[in-house]
C-alpha positions in Angstrom: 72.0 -95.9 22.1 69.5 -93.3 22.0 68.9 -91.5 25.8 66.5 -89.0 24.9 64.1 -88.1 27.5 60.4 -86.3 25.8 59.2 -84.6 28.7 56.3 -82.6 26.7 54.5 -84.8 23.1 53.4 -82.9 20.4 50.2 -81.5 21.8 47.6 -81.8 18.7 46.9 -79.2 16.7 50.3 -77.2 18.0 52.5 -76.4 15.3 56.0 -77.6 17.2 57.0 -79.7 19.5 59.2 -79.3 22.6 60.6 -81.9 24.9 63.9 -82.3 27.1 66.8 -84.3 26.3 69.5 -85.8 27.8 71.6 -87.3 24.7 74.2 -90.2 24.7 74.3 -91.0 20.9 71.5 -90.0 18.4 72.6 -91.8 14.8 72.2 -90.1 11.6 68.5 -88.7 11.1 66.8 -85.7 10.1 62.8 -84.4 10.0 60.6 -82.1 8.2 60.6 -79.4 11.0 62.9 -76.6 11.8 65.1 -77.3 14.7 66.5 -75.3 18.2 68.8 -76.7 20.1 69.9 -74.7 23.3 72.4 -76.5 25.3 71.2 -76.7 29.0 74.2 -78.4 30.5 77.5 -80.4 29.8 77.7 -80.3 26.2 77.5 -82.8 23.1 78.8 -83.0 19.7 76.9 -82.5 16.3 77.7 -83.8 13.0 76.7 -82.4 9.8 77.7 -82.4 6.5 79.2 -79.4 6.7 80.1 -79.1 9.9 81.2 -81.1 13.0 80.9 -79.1 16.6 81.1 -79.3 20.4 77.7 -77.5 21.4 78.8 -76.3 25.1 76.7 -75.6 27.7 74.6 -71.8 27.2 75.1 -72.4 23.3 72.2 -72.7 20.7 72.2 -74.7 17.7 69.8 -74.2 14.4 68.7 -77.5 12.5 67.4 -76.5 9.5 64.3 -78.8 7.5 65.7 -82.0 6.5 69.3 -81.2 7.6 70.9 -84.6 8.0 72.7 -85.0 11.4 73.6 -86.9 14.2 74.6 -86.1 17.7 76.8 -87.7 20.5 77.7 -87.2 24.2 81.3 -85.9 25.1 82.5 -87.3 29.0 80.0 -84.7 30.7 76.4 -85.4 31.6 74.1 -83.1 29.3 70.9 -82.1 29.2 69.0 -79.8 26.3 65.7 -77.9 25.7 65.0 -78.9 22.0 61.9 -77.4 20.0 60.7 -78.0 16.2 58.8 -76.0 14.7 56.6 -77.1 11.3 57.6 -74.5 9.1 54.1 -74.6 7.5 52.9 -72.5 10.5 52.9 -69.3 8.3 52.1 -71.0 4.9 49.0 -69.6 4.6 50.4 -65.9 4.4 54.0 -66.8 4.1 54.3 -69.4 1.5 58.4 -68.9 1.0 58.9 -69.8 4.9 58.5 -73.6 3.8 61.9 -73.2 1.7 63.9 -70.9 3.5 67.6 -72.2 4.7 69.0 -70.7 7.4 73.2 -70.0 7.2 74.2 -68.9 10.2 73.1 -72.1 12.7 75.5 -72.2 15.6 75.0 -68.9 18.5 77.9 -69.4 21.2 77.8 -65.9 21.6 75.8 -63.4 24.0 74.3 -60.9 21.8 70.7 -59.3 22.0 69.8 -62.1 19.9 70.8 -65.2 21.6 69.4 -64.0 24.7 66.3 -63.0 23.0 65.8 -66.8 21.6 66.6 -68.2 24.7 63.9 -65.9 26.7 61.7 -67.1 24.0 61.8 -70.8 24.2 62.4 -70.2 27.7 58.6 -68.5 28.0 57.4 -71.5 25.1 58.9 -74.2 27.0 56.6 -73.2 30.5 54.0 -72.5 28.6 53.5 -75.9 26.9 54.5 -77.5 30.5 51.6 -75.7 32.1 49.4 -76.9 29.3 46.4 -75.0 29.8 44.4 -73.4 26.5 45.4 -69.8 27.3 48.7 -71.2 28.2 49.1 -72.9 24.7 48.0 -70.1 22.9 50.7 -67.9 24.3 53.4 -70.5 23.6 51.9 -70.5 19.8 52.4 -66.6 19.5 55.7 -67.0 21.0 56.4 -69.6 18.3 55.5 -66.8 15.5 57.4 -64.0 17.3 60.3 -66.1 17.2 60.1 -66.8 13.9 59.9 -63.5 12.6 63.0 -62.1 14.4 64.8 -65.2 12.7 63.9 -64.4 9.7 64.7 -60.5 10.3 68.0 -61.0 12.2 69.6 -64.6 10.7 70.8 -64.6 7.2 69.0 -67.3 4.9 68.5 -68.1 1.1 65.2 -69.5 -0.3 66.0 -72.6 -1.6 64.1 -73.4 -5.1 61.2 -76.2 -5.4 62.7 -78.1 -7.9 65.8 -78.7 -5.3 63.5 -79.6 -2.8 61.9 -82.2 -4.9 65.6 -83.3 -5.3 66.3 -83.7 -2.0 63.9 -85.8 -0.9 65.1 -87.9 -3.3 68.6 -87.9 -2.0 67.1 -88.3 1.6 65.3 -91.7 0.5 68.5 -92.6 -1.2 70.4 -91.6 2.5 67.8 -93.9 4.4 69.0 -97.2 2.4 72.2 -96.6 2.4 72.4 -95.3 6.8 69.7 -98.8 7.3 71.6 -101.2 5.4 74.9 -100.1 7.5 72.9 -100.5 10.8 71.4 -104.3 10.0 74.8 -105.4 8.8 77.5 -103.5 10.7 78.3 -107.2 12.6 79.5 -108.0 9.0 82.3 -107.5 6.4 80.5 -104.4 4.3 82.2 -102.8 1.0 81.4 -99.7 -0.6 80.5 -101.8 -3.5 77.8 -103.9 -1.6 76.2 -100.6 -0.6 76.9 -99.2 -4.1 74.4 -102.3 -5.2 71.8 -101.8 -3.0 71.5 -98.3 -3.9 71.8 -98.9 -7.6 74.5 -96.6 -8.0 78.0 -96.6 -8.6 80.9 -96.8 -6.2 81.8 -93.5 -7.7 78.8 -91.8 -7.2 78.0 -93.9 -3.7 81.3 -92.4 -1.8 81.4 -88.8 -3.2 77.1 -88.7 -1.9 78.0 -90.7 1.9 80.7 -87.8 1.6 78.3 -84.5 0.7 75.6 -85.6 3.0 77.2 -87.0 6.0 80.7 -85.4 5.5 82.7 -88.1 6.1 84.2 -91.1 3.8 82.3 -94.4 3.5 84.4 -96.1 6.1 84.3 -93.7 8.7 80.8 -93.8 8.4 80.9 -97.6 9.2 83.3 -97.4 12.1 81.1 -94.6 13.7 78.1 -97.3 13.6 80.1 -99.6 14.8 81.6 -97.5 17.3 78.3 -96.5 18.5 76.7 -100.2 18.8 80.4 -101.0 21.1 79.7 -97.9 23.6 76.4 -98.9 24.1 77.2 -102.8 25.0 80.4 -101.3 27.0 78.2 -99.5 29.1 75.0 -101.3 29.2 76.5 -104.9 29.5 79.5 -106.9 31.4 80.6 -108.5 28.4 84.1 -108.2 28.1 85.7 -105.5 26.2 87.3 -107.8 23.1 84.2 -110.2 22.8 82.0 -107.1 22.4 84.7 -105.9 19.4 84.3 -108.7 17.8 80.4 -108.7 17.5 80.6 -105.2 16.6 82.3 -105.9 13.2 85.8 -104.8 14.3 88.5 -107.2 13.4 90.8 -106.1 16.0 89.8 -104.7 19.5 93.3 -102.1 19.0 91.1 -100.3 16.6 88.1 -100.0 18.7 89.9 -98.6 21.5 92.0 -96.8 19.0 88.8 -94.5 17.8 87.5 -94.8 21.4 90.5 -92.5 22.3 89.4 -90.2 19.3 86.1 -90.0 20.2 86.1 -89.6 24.0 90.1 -90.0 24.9 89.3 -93.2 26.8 89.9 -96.5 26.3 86.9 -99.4 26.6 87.5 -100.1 30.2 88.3 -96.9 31.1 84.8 -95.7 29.3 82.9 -98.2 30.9 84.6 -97.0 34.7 83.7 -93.8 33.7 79.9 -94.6 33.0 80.0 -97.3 36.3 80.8 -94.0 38.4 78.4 -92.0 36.8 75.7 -94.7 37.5 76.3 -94.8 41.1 75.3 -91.5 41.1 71.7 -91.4 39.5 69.0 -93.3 39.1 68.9 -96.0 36.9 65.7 -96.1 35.1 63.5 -99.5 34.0 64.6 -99.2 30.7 68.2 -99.9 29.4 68.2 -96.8 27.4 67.2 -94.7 29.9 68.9 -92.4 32.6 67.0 -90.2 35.0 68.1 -86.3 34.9 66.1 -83.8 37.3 63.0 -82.2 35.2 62.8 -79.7 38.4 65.8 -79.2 37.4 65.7 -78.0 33.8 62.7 -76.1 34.5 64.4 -73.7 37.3 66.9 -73.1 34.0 64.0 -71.9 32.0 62.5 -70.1 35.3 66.0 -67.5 35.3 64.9 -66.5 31.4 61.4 -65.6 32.0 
């Protein structure tokens, strides 16, 4: 379940994109562009390889290219201010941008340069939302400005070509492997099953679900399946053990079991949680969708600028 609400497109011939969110559960993805994250309210949890973290409200997060991740809600609402950037901005004059890897990602901290960023895609943000030329072209200098106090102030390495080459590789590889799990999490799947359809070996297949997505192969199916049972348990009135069942799981004790991991509520209790939370907004046409205030988010932005 996906609630992810785009309140600006990518304007053509802008170099980045920026849009509003309010998340439930984003699966396993990533994209060419650099990513900033800052958490406008409640807070949500992102998975990476490397790390797995509660992004709290004021906090910023840095994706970098092709960093695989996947994000989820916690028991608050949440709503964020996300912008990506296409690194080839500056390739013209600044041909080692495309390959450079940011290592410090997560800013929880109020230093000079948290609060610079966050005036910065504060000022981007309204610009893009007025939308006018000399608006546009302010929020593209604000882009490059920002760039080049990341790049000054954020400690990075330049990645190699060769290993980029590689990667993609390894990405492609990722795709198989994350949409064979999503058509057939309703079934029995083994590691060697996946291990054949990405023509490698079992071996190989758990230690590369493990480096990528940095957890083992199973976890990696129960969080699929976990993620297809939270969306029928709140979108639907089907009851709690039928929905277990058609999720893959073989016994509706384990589902509730991870539930408690995940969000230290049970089914039922989850799905009272959500009813409540329901009553209180404004259900949109579409399943997926939720209705948070824009005015809102904007009067955030507004206090930056």
């Amino acid at each position: 379940m996906q609630f992810e609400y785009e309140v600006i497109k990518h304007n053509k011939g802008l170099p980045f994109k920026a849009f509003f969110a309010s998340i439930n559960s984003r699966g396993y993805h990533w994209h060419s562009d650099l990513e900033l994250i800052w958490m406008l309210k409640g807070s949500v949890r992102l998975q990476l390889s490397k790390d797995d973290c509660i992004i709290n409200s004021g906090d910023l997060y840095l994706l970098n290219t092709n960093e695989v991740h996947c994000l989820r809600h916690t028991t608050d609402d949440n709503l964020l201010l996300a912008i990506q950037i296409n690194e080839a901005i500056a390739s013209h004059y600044f041909e080692s941008l495309l390959n450079v890897n940011f290592e410090a990602q997560h800013f929880s901290t109020q230093n000079d340069l948290s609060i610079f960023i966050k005036k910065s895609l504060a000022a981007i943000m309204l610009n893009t939302v007025h939308g006018e030329p000399t608006d546009l072209m302010a929020a593209v200098g604000g882009i490059h400005i920002l760039m080049a106090r990341l790049i000054k102030e954020v400690p990075f390495k330049e990645l190699d070509k060769q290993v980029g080459r590689l990667k993609q590789n390894e990405l492609d590889r990722l795709k198989k492997v994350i949409g064979y799990v999503n058509e057939h999490y309703t079934e029995k799947i083994s590691l060697q099953q996946l291990a054949d359809e990405a023509y490698i070996s079992r071996y190989h297949l758990s230690h590369f679900i493990k480096d990528k997505l940095g957890i083992g192969f199973q976890s990696f199916v129960n969080l699929i399946r976990m993620e297809k049972a939270v969306t029928a348990i709140i979108d639907t009135d089907e009851k709690i053990l039928d929905i277990s069942e058609k999720c893959g799981f073989s016994d509706v004790k384990y589902l509730n079991k991870l539930l408690k991991e995940e969000y230290h509520l049970t089914g039922k209790q989850l799905r009272s949680h959500y009813q409540n939370r329901v009553e209180k907004s404004t259900r949109l046409s579409s399943e997926e969708h939720r209705q948070f205030s824009k005015d809102e988010a904007i009067n955030i932005l507004k206090d930056f600028v």
